[in-house]
C-alpha positions in Angstrom: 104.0 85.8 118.8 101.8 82.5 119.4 100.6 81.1 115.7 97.0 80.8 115.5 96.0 77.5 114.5 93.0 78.8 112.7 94.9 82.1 111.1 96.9 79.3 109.7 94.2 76.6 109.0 92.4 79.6 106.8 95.8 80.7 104.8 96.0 76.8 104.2 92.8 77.1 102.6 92.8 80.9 100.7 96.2 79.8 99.1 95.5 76.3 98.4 99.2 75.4 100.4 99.2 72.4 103.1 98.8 73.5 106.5 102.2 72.4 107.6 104.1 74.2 104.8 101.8 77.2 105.9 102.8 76.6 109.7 106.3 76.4 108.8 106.3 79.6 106.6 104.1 81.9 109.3 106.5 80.2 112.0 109.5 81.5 110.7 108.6 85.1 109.9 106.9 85.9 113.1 108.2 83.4 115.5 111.4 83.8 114.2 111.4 87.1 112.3 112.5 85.7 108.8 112.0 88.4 106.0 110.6 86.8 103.1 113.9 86.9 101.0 115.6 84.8 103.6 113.2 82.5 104.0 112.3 82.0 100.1 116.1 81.6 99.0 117.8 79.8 102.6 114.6 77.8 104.2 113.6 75.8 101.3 113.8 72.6 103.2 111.5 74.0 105.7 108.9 76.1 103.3 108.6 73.0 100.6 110.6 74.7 98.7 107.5 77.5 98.3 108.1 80.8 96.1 108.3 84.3 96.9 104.4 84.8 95.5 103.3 81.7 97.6 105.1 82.9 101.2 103.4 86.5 100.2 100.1 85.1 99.9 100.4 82.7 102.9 101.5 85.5 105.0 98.6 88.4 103.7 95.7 85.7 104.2 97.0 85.0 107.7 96.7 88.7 108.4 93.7 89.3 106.5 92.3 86.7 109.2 93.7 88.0 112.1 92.1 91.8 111.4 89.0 90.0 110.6 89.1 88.6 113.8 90.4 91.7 115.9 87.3 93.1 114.2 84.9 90.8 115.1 85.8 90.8 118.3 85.1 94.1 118.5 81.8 93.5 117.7 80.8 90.9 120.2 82.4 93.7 122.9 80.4 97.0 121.5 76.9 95.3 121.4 77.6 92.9 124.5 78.1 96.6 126.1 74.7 97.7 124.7 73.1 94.8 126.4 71.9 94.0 123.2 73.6 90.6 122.0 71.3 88.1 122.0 72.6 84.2 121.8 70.9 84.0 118.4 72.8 87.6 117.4 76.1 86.2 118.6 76.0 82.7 117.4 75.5 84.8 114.3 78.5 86.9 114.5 81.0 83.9 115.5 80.0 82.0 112.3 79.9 85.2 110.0 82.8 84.2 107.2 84.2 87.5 106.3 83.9 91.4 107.3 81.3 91.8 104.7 78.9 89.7 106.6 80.3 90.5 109.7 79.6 94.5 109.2 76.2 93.8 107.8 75.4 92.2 111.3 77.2 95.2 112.9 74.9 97.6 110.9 72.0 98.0 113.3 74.4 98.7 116.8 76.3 100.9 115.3 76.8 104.5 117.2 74.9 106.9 114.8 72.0 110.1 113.8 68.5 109.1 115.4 66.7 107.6 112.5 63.4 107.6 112.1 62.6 104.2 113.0 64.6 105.2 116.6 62.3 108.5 117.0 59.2 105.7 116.6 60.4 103.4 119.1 61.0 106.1 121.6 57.1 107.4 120.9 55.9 104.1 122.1 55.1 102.3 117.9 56.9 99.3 118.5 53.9 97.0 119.1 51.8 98.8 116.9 54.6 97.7 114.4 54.0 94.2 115.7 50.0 94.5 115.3 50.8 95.5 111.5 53.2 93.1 110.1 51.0 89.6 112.0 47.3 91.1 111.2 44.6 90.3 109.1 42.6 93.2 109.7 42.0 95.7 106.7 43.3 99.4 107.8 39.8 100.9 108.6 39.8 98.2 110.9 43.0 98.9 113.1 42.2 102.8 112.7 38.4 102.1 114.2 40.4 100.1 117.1 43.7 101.7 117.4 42.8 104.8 116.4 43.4 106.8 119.5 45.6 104.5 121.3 49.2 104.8 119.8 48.9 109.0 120.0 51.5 110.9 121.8 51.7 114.9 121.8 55.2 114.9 122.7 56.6 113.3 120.0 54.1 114.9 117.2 51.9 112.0 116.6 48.9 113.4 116.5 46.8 111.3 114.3 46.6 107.4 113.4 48.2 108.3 110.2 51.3 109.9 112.3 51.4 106.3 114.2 51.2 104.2 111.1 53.8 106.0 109.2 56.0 105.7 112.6 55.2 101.9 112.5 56.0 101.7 109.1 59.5 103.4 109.4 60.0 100.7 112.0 59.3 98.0 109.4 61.4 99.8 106.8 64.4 100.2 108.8 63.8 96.7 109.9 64.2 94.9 106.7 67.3 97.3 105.5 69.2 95.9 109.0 68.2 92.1 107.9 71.9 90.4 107.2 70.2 87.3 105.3 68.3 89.6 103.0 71.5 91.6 102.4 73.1 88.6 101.9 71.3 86.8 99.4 70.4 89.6 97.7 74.3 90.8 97.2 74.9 87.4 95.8 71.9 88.0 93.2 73.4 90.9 92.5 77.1 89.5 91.6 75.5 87.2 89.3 72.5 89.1 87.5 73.5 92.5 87.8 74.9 95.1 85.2 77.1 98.2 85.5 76.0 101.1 83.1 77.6 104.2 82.8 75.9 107.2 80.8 77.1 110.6 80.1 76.5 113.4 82.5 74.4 116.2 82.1 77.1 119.0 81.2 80.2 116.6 80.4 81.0 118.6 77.8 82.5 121.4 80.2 85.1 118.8 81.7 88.0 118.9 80.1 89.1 115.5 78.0 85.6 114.7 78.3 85.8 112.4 74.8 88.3 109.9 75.8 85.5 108.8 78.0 82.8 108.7 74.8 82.8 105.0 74.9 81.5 104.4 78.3 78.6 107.2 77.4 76.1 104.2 76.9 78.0 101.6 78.3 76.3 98.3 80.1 78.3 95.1 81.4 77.6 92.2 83.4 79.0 92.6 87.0 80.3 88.6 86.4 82.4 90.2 83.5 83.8 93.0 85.4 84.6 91.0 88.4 87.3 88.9 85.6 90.7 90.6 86.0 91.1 90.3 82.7 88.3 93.2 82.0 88.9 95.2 85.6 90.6 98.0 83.5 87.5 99.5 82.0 86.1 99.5 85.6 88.9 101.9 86.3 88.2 103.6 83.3 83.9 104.4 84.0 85.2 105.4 87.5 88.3 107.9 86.2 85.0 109.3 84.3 82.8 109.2 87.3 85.6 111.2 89.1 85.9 113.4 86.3 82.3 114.3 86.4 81.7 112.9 82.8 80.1 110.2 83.6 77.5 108.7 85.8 77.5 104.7 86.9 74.7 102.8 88.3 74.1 99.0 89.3 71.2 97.9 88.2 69.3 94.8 89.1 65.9 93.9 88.8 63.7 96.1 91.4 60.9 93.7 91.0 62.5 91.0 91.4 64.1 91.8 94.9 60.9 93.7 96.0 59.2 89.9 95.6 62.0 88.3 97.4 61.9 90.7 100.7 58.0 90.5 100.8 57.9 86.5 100.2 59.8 86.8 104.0 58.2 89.9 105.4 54.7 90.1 104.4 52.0 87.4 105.4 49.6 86.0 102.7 46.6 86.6 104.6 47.9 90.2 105.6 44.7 92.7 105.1 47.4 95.6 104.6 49.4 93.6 102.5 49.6 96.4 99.8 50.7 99.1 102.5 53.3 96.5 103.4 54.2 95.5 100.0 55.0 99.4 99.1 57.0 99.7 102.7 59.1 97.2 101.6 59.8 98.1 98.1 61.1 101.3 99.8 63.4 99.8 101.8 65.1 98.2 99.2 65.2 101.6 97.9 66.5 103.5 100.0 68.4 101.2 102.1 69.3 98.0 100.5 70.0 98.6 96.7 71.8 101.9 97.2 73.7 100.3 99.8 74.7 97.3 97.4 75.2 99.6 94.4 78.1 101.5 97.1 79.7 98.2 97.9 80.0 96.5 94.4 81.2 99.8 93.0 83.8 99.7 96.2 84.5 95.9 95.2 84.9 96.5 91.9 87.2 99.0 92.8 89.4 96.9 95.3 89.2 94.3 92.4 90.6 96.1 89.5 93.0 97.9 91.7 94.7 94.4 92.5 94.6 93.1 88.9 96.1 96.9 88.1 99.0 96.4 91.0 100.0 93.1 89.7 100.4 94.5 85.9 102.1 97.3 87.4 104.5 94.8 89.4 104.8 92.6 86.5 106.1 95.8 84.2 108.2 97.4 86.8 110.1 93.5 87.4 111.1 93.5 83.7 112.6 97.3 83.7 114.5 96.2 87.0 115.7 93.2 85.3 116.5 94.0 82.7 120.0 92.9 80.7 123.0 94.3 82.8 125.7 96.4 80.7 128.0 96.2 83.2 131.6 97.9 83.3 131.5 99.7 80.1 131.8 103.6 79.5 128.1 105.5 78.7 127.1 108.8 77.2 123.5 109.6 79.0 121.6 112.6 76.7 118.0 113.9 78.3 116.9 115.3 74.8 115.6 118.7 74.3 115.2 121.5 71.9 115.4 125.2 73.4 117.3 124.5 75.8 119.7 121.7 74.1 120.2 118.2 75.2 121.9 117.3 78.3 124.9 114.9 78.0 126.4 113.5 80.9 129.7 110.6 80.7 129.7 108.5 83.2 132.8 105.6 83.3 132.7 102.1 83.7 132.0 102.2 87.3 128.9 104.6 87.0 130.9 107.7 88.4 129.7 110.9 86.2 133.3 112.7 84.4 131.3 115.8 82.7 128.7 117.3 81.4 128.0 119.4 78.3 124.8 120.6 76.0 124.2 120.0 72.6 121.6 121.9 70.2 121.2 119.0 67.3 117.4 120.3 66.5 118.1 123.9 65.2 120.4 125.5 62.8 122.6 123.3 60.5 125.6 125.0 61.8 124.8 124.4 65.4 123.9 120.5 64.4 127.5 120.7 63.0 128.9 121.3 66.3 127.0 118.7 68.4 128.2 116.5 65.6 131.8 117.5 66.5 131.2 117.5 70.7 129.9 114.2 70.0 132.4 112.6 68.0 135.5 114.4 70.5 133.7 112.4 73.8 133.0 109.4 71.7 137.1 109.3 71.1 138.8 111.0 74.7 136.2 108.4 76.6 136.3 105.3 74.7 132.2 105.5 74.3 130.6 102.2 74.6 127.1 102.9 73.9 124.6 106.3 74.0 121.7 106.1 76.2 118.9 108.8 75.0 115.9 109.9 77.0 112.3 108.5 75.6 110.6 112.2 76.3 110.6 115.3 73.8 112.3 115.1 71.1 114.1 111.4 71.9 113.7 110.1 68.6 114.9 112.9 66.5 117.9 112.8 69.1 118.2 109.3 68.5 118.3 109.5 64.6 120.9 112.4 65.1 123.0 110.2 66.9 123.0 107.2 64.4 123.5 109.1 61.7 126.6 111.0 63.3 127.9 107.1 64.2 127.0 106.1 60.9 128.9 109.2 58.6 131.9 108.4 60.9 131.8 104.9 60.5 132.1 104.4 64.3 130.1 100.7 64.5 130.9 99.7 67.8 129.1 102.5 69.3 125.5 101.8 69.5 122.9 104.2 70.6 119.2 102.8 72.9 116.3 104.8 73.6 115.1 104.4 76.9 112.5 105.1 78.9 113.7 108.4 81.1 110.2 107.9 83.3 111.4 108.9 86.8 114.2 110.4 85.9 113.3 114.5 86.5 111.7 112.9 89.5 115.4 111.2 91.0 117.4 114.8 89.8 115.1 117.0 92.2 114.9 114.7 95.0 117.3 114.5 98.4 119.1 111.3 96.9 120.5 113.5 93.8 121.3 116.4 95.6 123.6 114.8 97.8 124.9 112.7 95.4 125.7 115.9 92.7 125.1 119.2 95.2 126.8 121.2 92.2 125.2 120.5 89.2 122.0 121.3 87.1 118.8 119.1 87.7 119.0 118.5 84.4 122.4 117.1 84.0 121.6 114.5 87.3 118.9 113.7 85.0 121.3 113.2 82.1 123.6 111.2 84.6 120.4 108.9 86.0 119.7 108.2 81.9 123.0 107.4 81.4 123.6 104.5 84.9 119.5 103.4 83.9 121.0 101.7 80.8 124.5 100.4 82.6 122.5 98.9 85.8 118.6 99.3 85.4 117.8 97.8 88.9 121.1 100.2 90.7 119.3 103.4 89.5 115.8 102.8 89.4 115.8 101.8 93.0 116.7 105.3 94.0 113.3 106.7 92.5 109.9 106.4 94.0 108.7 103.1 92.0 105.3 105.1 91.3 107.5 107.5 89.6 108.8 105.0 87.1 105.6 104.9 85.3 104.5 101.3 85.0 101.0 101.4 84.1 98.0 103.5 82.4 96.0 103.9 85.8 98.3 104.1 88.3 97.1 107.2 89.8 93.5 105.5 90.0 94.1 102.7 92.4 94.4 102.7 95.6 97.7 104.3 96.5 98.7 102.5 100.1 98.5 99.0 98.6 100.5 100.3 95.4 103.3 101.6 96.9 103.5 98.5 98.9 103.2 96.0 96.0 106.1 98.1 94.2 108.4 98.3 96.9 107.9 94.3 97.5 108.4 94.3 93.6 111.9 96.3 94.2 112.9 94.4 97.2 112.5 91.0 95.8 114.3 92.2 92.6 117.2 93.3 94.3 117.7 89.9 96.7 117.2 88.1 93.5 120.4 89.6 92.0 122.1 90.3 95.3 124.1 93.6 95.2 128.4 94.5 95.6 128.7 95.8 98.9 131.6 98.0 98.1 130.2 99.8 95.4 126.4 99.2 96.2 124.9 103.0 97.2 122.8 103.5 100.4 119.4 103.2 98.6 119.8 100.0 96.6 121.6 98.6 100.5 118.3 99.6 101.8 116.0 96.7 100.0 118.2 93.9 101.1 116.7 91.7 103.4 116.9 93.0 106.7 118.5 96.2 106.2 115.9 99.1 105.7 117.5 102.9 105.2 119.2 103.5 108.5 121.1 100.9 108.5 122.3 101.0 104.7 123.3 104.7 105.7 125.4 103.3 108.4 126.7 101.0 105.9 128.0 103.3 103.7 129.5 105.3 106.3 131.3 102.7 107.4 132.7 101.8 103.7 133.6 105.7 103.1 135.5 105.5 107.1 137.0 102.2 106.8 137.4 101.1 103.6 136.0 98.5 100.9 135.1 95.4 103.3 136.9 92.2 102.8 134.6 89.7 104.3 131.3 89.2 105.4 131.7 89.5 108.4 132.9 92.5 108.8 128.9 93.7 108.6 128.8 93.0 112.2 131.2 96.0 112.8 128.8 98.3 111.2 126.9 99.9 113.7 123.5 98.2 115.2 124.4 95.2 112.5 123.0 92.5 114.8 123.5 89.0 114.4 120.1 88.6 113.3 120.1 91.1 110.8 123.5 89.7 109.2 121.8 86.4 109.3 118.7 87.9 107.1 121.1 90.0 104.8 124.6 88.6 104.4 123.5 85.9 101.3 122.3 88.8 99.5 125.6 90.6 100.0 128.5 90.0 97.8 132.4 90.8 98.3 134.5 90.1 95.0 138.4 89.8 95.7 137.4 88.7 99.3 139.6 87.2 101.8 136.3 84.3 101.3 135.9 82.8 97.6 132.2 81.8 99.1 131.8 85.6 100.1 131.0 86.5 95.8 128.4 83.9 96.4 124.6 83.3 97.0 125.8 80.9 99.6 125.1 81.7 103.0 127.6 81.8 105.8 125.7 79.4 107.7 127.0 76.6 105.2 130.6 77.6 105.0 131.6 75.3 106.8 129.7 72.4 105.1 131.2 73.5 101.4 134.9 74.1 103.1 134.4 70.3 104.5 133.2 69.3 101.4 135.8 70.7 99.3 
């Protein structure tokens, strides 16, 4: 696809990134369909050398422009097709800066219920609407000379009165459609205007209503909440607002913009001025402030979503990176206390061996023999460390544990508590199924505790990263733009490390640049059919492995006791030959 020049002159801008490191960055990922991985870690002489975070946000403001201007292209086509765009309207809609503006000047054309400034138009008040808002005359005065003139049977207006309030709906609707007054007065509104949030009449019947009792007369500057920093209790008001409990309003002074929309609308010398004045303190009513109060609640929203999604990204990198165990032999236990604890050994490879329960938590004789089950797996396996489920029960389980390694004196054993989020989520899903069709939910769960703590990012990648649990209001923002922050979070984790590809499983394949799931699948297939590979390039026998697709992937793929040194490397193929040379 052709680079637009201004797509690119606007990311230059939004990210603060010269425009040629831009170009070069939006060049080679849709002219030459570079994933970001590839293009972060082998195209540094061509990016700058730019980050991961700076070729994400050059490539989201590009696109952000282009569906701004997809949209207002739309625009200038649906009212051209009206016959209604003026050269004023559409000098207007070619300079409008974003979609905010953009839909405000869209507002009036758009395809909708016949208001009642329309049914007034159609029964003939449009110049008595221009008569009122340009005259001097007092309203006995218009009635004693328009009086009769504006009536019309059909459309039930039967008395001046009928015609005025017609006119006047005009004027209303007239001022709610006016962008600059919109405009100005959103602005005012960012900068003066509070939030409050007060408890609902009947809160008390919701359920968990309390945790909400700080927000139940609540008031904060909308230049506070728009700080990332404070976005949270946003989130908060609005889980209450959900929740029934509570109510939030934005409030700014109604006198204040009252004045500002008559100063424009209504003459000095007007001899209805008062009429006027009350017309258009209605329309910023009905019209303008609860329009605002929708969008800054929606802003806030998309605001404290983003600072929520990057905590959330920021957690879930540290639990995928965090310190590898490696080869080393682990006893997984998902605690529990009717049902026993689950323990699951899995070797130094991350293969499971067995499964067993143990009931620490109830009679002294039955902690006896979990003592004993313990201590017989600790010896046959050669157990390097105990990794024990955060949920119910996890610390007593924990405690159990250390003191069975510290009676026996058995120090190089060490026991961790981890977090087990995700895990009943990965031992019911398709993944663990296939991968243990024979065993208990519970024991894959036991097994996924277990690999967690020998290779975090391995096992976590083949759960749902909303399921992992990375931050209070998770649930709360907006779900499309999570799951694509985490997956970019797992994806960029994974071609950080690079993966083996002869032990690697289908989902952790899947995140490596270029691959996606079908192709990981045929990757794996191909392993089982043909064996562990021995170089690089034997991806291009895997089925619809491409060139360019072994070009984007095979740096992030490693092959140890390779026919290629280079191929246990983060060096791409593509500079073999200059290392071999060089060597």
């Amino acid at each position: 696809m052709a680079i637009d020049s201004l797509g690119v002159k606007h990311a230059a801008l939004e990210t603060e990134i010269s425009l040629n490191q831009c170009l070069s960055v939006l060049t080679l990922i849709f002219d030459e369909d570079c994933t970001i991985p590839f293009v972060t870690r082998y195209r540094k002489e061509r990016t700058g050398g730019l980050d991961e975070v700076q070729i994400r946000d050059i490539k989201d403001a590009y696109e952000e422009y282009l569906e701004t201007e997809k949209r207002r292209a739309f625009i200038l086509e649906t009212i051209k097709k009206l016959e209604k765009l003026t050269p004023e309207l559409e000098k207007k809609i070619k300079a409008a800066p974003n979609l905010t503006v953009l839909e405000d000047l869209y507002a009036p054309y758009k395809s909708k219920r016949k208001t009642k400034a329309m049914k007034a138009q159609e029964a003939g008040l449009g110049p008595l609407f221009d008569i009122l808002k340009a005259t001097t005359k007092t309203l006995e005065e218009l009635k004693s000379e328009f009086g009769e003139k504006f009536l019309n049977k059909e459309h039930k207006i039967l008395t001046f009165e009928d015609a005025l309030s017609g006119a006047l709906d005009i004027f209303i609707e007239g001022i709610a459609h006016d962008s600059e007054i919109k405009d100005q007065l959103r602005k005012d509104y960012w900068n003066e205007a509070t939030l409050s949030s007060v408890k609902r009449p009947k809160a008390e019947e919701e359920k968990d209503y309390l945790k909400f009792k700080d927000y139940f007369e609540f008031s904060e500057p909308l230049t506070n909440l728009k700080d990332e920093k404070n976005s949270h209790r946003f989130l908060a008001m609005r889980r209450g607002m959900t929740l029934k409990v509570l109510k939030l309003d934005v409030n700014y002074s109604e006198e204040a913009a009252t004045a500002f929309i008559i100063k424009k609308y209504v003459p000095e010398n007007s001899g209805i001025r008062d009429i006027l004045e009350k017309a258009a303190g209605k329309s910023y009513r009905l019209f303008i402030h609860s329009s605002l109060d929708v969008e800054i609640k929606t802003e806030l929203k998309k605001i404290s979503d983003l600072s929520a999604i990057n905590v959330f990204g920021k957690n879930l990198k540290d639990l995928l990176l965090q310190p590898y165990l490696g080869a080393k032999c682990v006893l997984g236990i998902d605690p529990g206390v009717r049902t026993g604890c689950k323990v699951a050994v899995v070797d130094d490879t991350g293969k499971y061996i067995l499964d067993t329960v143990i009931y620490p938590h109830q009679s002294v004789a039955h902690k006896d023999k979990s003592e004993k089950i313990l201590l017989a797996l600790f010896e046959k396996f050669k157990i390097f460390h105990v990794a024990i489920g955060n949920g119910t029960y996890g610390r007593e389980t924990l405690s159990f544990v250390e003191e069975t390694i510290k009676a026996n004196k058995l120090n190089k054993i060490k026991a961790t508590l981890i977090s087990e989020s995700g895990a009943s989520i990965y031992s019911t899903s398709e993944i663990a199924r296939k991968e243990f069709p024979e065993l208990d939910p519970t024991v894959r769960g036991a097994i996924s505790i277990a690999r967690r703590f020998q290779d975090p990012l391995a096992e976590l990648v083949k759960i749902d990263p909303k399921s992992i649990g990375v931050g209070q209001y998770q649930h709360d923002v907006n779900q499309s733009k999570l799951k694509k922050s985490l997956e970019e979070v797992v994806e960029s984790c994974v071609n950080y490390v690079g993966v083996d590809i002869n032990t690697a499983s289908a989902p952790l394949l899947s995140y490596i640049s270029g691959i996606g799931p079908t192709l990981a699948k045929n990757v794996v297939s191909f392993r089982e059919k043909e064996g562990s590979f021995k170089s690089r390039d034997e991806l291009l026998k895997v089925s619809r492995f491409n060139e360019k697709i072994y070009q984007q992937s095979a740096g992030f793929m490693r092959i140890y006791q390779g026919k290629n040194p280079l191929d246990s490397t983060f060096i791409h193929p593509e500079n073999y030959s200059k290392i071999e040379s060089y060597v």
